[in-house]
Steps between C-alpha positions, in 0.01 A plus 500: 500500500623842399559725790426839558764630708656851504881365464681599180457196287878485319467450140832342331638378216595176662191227404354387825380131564236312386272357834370217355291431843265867447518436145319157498120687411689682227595113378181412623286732297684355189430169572188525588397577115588157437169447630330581118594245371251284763212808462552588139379806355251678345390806387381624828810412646725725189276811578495434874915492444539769275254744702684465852855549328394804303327669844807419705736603247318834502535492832851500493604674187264842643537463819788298647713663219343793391312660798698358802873528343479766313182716555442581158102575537283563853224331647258439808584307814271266425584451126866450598376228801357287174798574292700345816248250528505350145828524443571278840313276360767450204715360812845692443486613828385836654433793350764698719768226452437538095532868471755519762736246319391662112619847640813337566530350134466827353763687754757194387341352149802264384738695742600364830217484791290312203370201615366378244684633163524187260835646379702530832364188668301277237213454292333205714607734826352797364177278381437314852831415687499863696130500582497136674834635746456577828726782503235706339207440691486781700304774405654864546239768599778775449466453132135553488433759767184621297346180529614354797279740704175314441400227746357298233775481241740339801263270590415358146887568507581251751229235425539535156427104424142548691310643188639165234382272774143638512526585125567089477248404750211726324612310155465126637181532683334715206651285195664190682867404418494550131419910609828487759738333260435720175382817721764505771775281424547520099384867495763617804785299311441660153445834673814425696753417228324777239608776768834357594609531154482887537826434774666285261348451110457892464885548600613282228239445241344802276618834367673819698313790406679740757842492600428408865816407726373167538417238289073523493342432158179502333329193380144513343408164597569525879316784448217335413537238769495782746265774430782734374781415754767377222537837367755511740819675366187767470465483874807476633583847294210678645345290763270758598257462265123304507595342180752294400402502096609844461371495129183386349598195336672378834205357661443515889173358605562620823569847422158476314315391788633742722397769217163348586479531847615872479146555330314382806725690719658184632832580466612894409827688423600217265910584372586469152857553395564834335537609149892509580524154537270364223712752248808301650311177449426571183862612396647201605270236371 
């Protein structure tokens, strides 16, 4: 469990280890999909799949990433409590513990204090190795002062795993075991592996728009896999932006849904990059 202590958390270069013991549900979750081949599938199951990946991977791409880490648009208490909410239920840990760690990234992208850079310490590190070792588990509040002040956001903080096992309990008594194997299991391990591959894929697979000092790229079809997160080289050269697709051909379903929300008042004050940078952009394409 990640904790929620005030202690500097040190970040370094240096890969931690892997605690096999705390990472048995991680292994767990995994093997549990085996499980479809005994319930099979159908079409109910696909859509059932599909829809729970797509609403937590909203979850994290606007909130985790966008709204907790780097503020690019406002919002209510309560809209940010769901926000939380969902995206605990994509089980990578707590909300505080995400953003704390992806402020980090972006102080150290590819530089030392990264922990998870798939050119300093290794692709499979960067993919899975650095979020299963203990050394990181603690969750530092100094990074996310902002956030860290609502009573809420530590406590889905600390019991971050509370919200999957309800979410899983909720699926098997309202669709049986076929519902928890293709809505829980198979839908948390695609949404897994789909966002680790921003950490690792998107730092060696795609095309540098920007000339960033680290080693981010953009690749459409991570892109697409993530609601507009794989326009990263985009992101890491102006992070504080709502959208990642700085251009209309780059799609960003996220962005796009956050565009709608903004018409109901849901979210406000949503950041676009400026002309500057799209004339940059557009130069070096």
């Amino acid at each position: 469990m990640a904790s929620t202590t005030l202690e500097a958390v040190p970040e370094v270069r240096t890969r931690g280890r892997i605690d096999w013991v705390t990472s048995i549900p991680f292994v767990g979750v995994h093997a549990a999909c085996l499980l479809a081949l005994y319930t099979g599938v159908g079409w109910t199951e696909v859509g059932l799949c599909l829809g729970l990946y797509f609403v937590r991977m909203f979850a994290l791409t606007a909130g985790y990433h966008r709204y907790f880490a780097h503020k690019t648009f406002q919002t209510s208490r309560a809209f940010q409590f769901v926000l939380a909410l969902l995206g605990t239920c994509a089980l990578q840990k707590g909300v505080l513990w995400w953003s704390a760690h992806h402020r980090v990234h972006h102080a150290n992208s590819d530089q030392e204090g990264d922990v998870h850079s798939p050119t300093r310490e290794g692709f499979l590190w960067s993919h899975v190795g650095w979020i299963l070792a203990h050394d990181y588990d603690a969750t530092n509040l100094r990074m996310v002062p902002d956030f860290a002040r609502y009573p809420e956001l530590r406590c889905l903080n600390r019991w971050y795993h509370v919200p999957f096992v309800l979410l899983c309990v909720l699926l098997f008594f309202t669709g049986g075991l076929s519902w928890l194997v293709w809505g829980a299991f198979a839908s948390t391990v695609l949404l897994w592996h789909a966002t680790f591959c921003i950490n690792s894929l998107a730092h060696v697979l795609g095309r540098r728009r920007f000339p960033t000092t680290d080693t981010s790229r953009n690749n459409w079809f991570l892109a697409l896999l993530t609601g507009g997160e794989g326009w990263h080289n985009n992101h890491h050269h102006y992070p504080n932006s709502a959208n990642q697709g700085f251009y209309w051909w780059e799609i960003d379903t996220t962005y796009y849904v956050l565009r709608l929300l903004a018409v109901f008042r849901i979210v406000w004050d949503v950041r676009k990059p400026p002309a500057r940078i799209l004339e940059e952009g557009r130069r070096g394409a």
